[in-house]
LOLOFI-105241 format. One record per residue (C-alpha): x, y, z. Coordinates in steps of 0.001 Angstrom, whole numbers, plus 500000, padded with zeros to 6 digits. Example, Ala and Ser with C-alpha at 12.3 -4.5 7.8 and 13.67 -1.06 7.14 Angstrom:
// residues 2
512300495500507800513670498940507140
END
This chain:
// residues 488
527350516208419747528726514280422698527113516732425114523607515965423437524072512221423901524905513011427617522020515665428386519701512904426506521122510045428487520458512203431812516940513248430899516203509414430486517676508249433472515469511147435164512262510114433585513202506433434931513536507074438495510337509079438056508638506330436631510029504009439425508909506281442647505538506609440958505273502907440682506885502565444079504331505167445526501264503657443744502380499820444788502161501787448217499161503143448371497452500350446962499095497975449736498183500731452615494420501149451112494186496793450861491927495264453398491414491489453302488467489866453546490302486195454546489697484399457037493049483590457717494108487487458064493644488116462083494529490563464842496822489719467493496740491134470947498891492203474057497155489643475721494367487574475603492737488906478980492342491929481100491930491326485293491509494213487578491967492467490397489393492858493442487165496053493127484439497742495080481278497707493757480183501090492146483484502126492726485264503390489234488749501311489136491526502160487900492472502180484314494160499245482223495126498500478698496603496757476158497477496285472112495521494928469301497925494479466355497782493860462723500785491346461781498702489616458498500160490802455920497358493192454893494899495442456044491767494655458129488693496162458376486525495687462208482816495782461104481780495679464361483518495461467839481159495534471165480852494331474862479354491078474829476802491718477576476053494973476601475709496989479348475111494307482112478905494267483586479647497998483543483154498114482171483986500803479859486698500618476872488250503093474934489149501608471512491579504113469210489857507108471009485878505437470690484058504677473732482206502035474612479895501915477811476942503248479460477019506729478479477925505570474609476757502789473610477848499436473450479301499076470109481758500910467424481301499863463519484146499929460708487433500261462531490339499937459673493733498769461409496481499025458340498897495884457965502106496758460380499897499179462200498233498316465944495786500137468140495413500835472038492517499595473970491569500657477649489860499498480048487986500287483365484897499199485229482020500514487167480557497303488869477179496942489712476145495598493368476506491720493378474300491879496752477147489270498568479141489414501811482107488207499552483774489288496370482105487777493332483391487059489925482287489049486978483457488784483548482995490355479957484163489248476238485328492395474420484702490942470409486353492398467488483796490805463903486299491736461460484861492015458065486018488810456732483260487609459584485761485939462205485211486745465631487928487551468189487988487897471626489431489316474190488351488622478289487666491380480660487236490288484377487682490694488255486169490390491259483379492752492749483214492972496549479706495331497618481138498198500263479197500253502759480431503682502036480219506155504597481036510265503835482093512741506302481600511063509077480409513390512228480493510800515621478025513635517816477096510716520106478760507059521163478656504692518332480232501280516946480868500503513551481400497117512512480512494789509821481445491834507510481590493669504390484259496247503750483302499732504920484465502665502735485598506392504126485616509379502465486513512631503910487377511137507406485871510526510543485520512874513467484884511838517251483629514955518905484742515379522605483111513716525347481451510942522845483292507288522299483902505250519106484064501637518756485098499732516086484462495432516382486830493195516348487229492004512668485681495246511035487998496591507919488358500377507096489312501246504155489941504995504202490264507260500838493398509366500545491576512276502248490432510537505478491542509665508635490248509607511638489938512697514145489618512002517897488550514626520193486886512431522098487852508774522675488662506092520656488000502375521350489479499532518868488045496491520018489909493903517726491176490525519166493795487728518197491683485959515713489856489185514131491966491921514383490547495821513256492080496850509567493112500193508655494011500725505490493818503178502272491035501956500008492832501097496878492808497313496478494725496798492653497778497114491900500121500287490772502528497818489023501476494127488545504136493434491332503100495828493738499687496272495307498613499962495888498209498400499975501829497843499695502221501768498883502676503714502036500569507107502131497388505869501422495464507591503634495894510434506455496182507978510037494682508698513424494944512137515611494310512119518835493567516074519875494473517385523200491049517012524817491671513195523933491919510966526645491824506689527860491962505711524028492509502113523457493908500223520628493458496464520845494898494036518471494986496557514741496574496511511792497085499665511122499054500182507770500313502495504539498925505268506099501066508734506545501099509551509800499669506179511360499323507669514851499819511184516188499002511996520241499178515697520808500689517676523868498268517045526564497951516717530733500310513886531981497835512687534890495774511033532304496626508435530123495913508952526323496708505903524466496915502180525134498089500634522091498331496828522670498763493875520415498781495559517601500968496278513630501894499741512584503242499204509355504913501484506109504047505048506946505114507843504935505258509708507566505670508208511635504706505327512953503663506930516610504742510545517491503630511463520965503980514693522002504324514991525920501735512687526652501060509274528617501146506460526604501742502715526815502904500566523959502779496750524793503479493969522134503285495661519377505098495676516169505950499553514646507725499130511722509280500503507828508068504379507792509217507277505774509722509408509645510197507708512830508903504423513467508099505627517591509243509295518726508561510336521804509132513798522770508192514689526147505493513133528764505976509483529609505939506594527510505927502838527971507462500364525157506636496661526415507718493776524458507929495612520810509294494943517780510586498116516275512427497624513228513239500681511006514081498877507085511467501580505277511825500646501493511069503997499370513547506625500642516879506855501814516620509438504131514230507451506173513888508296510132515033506351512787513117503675514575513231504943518130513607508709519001512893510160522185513349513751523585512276516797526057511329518659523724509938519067520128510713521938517541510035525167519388508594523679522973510673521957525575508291518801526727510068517419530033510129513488529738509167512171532529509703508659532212509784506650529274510925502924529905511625500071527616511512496645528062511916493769526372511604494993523264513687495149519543515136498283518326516873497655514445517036498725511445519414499466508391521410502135509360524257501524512428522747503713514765519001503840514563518480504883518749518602508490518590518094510503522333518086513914522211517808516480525410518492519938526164519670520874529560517580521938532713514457519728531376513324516834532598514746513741530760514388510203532192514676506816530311515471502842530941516219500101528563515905497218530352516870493665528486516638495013525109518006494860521765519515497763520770521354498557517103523380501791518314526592502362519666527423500706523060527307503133526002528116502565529948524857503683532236524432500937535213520866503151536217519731503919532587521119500681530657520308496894531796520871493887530292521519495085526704522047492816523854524309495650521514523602494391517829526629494800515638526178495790512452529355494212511137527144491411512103525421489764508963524640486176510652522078487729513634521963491200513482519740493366511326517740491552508677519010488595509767516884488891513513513921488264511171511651485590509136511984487402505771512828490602505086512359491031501423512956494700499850512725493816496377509070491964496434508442494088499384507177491273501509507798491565505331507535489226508196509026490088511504508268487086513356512069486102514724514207484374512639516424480829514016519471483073514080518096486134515524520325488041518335516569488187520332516362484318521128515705484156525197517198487404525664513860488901527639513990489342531541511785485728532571510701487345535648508799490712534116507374489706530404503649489062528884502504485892529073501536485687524892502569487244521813501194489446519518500037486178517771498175484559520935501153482022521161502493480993525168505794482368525784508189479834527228510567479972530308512944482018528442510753484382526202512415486241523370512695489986522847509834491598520445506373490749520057506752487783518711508225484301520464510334481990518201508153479048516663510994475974515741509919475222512269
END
């Protein structure tokens, strides 16, 4: 009898918890199938706007997003979400995997978004041509009507900038580019031999990650203190909202000068984020193939300036942070005046050093002639960022003559002149500390001197360039580098 009451007693407490998930699962379903029609039940959202920075007109950007969530308490129901202007702006947003845009339509009906549950929304834009020398502001509402009839909104804008785009670029005949308004390449440019390029002084590049800039025949960069030439990679917003794709080295493939190259001249550029900025292949040392003069060569994945047993001259210029050398020289002869080369390359470890010269490169022995430098800064991270490197029976000539120099001290009377040996137990002068700001984590950069720097009236008064790099007067006692210390 006692195991009746027991089996009974079970089967009841059985048909209770029964009864209790099925309530449980019916008060569930009934909350997850609720949608309010109040008008105090809203979204909320990521944020409130979307930027995308400066863009090129007819140019797709890159692509953004962010989170619509539903906090309320119970479900909502969007009877309509669209683009305000319809298709006047050209941005493009992917709502929960529904498009909205040109080639869809403007508009998505009945979106349910359950309570505790939150959608992704993306964003991109196709500009059309504001017909303006400067960027111009264009904006977009993207507006949720939930069913209740509220209205939400959330702000989609940037800044459109028209671009002349120009496509595989063939130079069969002398020619100048220039231009106020940005000039797009895609595929690279190639100067034939026997035919010049110019570029004007304040004309800006902007080269896609396939292009460079191929010189068989000769190249002329005609920039000057006040309106410098740009060359850059043509991504203008940001990989992370801290970093700027311009700030990204490897953004597009640099200048090559060929071997039938010859008298090119680089005038006051900034030429940056590019992989190999500038490459000068094995030619004839009677000729002189590149002048490179007041100019920036800036965070290269791959060298700064590789010469390859050939005549160049580098005067007050700054080479600086790249994934390879900043300046190798192998072979030829070579001229650093007045430089600031300063190896403190961000991205990888196993960066190259900032000044390497040789007789020879891989496989070929390339007799250096003469390579001389004067005045100049030579710094970086590491303690020894000088490397010379010869093999015997080849020609191999150098000077450093009043220079800064971050390797170990050595005793030459005819090779070595008027050093200034940074230390790199020194932390007060040496290293960083020669410059303005040197700022890894923001990756901001400025290699003007700093008030401590080692570099401070160090150059030889009697065999220097009158200005900097910046068009300032040198004084009596001019300081290493191509850039003279401004008291603040």
């Amino acid at each position: 009898m006692r195991g009746v009451v027991v089996i009974l007693i079970m089967k009841r407490m059985c048909c209770f918890f029964m009864l209790m998930a099925a309530l449980a699962l019916t008060v569930a379903c009934t909350d997850d199938d609720s949608f309010s029609t109040s008008p105090s039940h809203l979204l909320s959202f990521s944020t409130d706007s979307v930027a995308l920075d400066t863009v090129f007109s007819a140019v797709p950007t890159a692509t953004k997003s962010f989170w619509v969530y539903n906090k309320s308490g119970s479900g909502i129901r969007c009877s309509n979400i669209r683009l305000e202007q319809g298709n006047q702006t050209g941005f493009r947003v992917n709502v929960d995997g529904s498009f909205l845009g040109a080639a869809s339509g403007f508009q998505i009906n009945d979106l349910e978004i359950r309570d505790k549950d939150s959608v992704r929304v993306f964003v991109e834009l196709t500009s059309p041509l504001n017909y303006q020398d400067q960027p111009t502001r264009i904006m977009d509402n993207l507006v949720f009507t939930l069913e209740s009839g509220v209205q939400q909104k959330v702000n989609l804008n940037a800044f459109t900038w028209d671009a002349v785009m120009m496509t595989d670029v063939v130079v069969n005949e002398s020619m100048t580019i220039e231009g106020d308004r940005p000039i797009i390449i895609y595929g690279g440019i190639t100067v034939q031999e026997g035919v010049t390029l110019n570029i004007s002084a304040g004309t800006t590049l902007y080269f896609h990650a396939d292009a460079g800039i191929d010189v068989y025949g000769r190249l002329m960069v005609n920039g000057d203190v006040d309106h410098n030439v740009v060359l850059r990679g043509d991504r203008i917003d940001h990989m992370f909202d801290y970093l700027p794709y311009d700030n990204v080295s490897g953004q597009w493939k640099g200048i090559h000068f060929y071997q039938q190259s010859y008298e090119n001249v680089i005038n006051y550029a900034d030429i940056h984020s590019a992989s190999d900025a500038i490459v000068c292949d094995s030619a004839a040392v009677d000729k002189l193939k590149l002048s490179l003069y007041h100019s920036v060569v800036h965070n290269c994945k791959g060298a700064g300036v590789l010469s390859k047993h050939a005549v160049i001259d580098i005067q007050n210029c700054q080479v600086t942070n790249t994934l390879g050398d900043c300046v190798a020289i192998h072979g030829g002869v070579a001229q650093l005046m007045q430089c600031t080369i300063a190896q403190f390359y961000p991205f990888d470890a196993n960066r190259g050093v900032a000044l390497r010269f040789s007789n020879y490169y891989k496989e070929h022995h390339f007799p250096l002639y003469d390579f001389k430098c004067y005045n100049s800064i030579v710094t970086g991270y590491a303690d020894d960022v000088i490397m010379g490197e010869s093999v015997e029976e080849v020609p191999y000539t150098f000077l450093f003559d009043h220079c800064l120099l971050r390797t170990p001290q050595i005793e030459d009377a005819e090779r070595i002149k008027e050093v200034v040996w940074e230390e790199p137990e020194d932390t007060i002068r040496g290293g960083v500390k020669n410059f303005a700001n040197i700022d890894t984590d923001n990756l901001r950069y400025d290699f003007r001197l700093g008030a401590n720097s080692l570099a401070i009236g160090a150059a030889d008064p009697s065999h220097f360039m009158e200005y900097d790099r910046n068009g300032l007067r040198r004084d009596e006692q001019p300081d290493l580098g191509c850039y003279e210390y401004v008291n603040p």
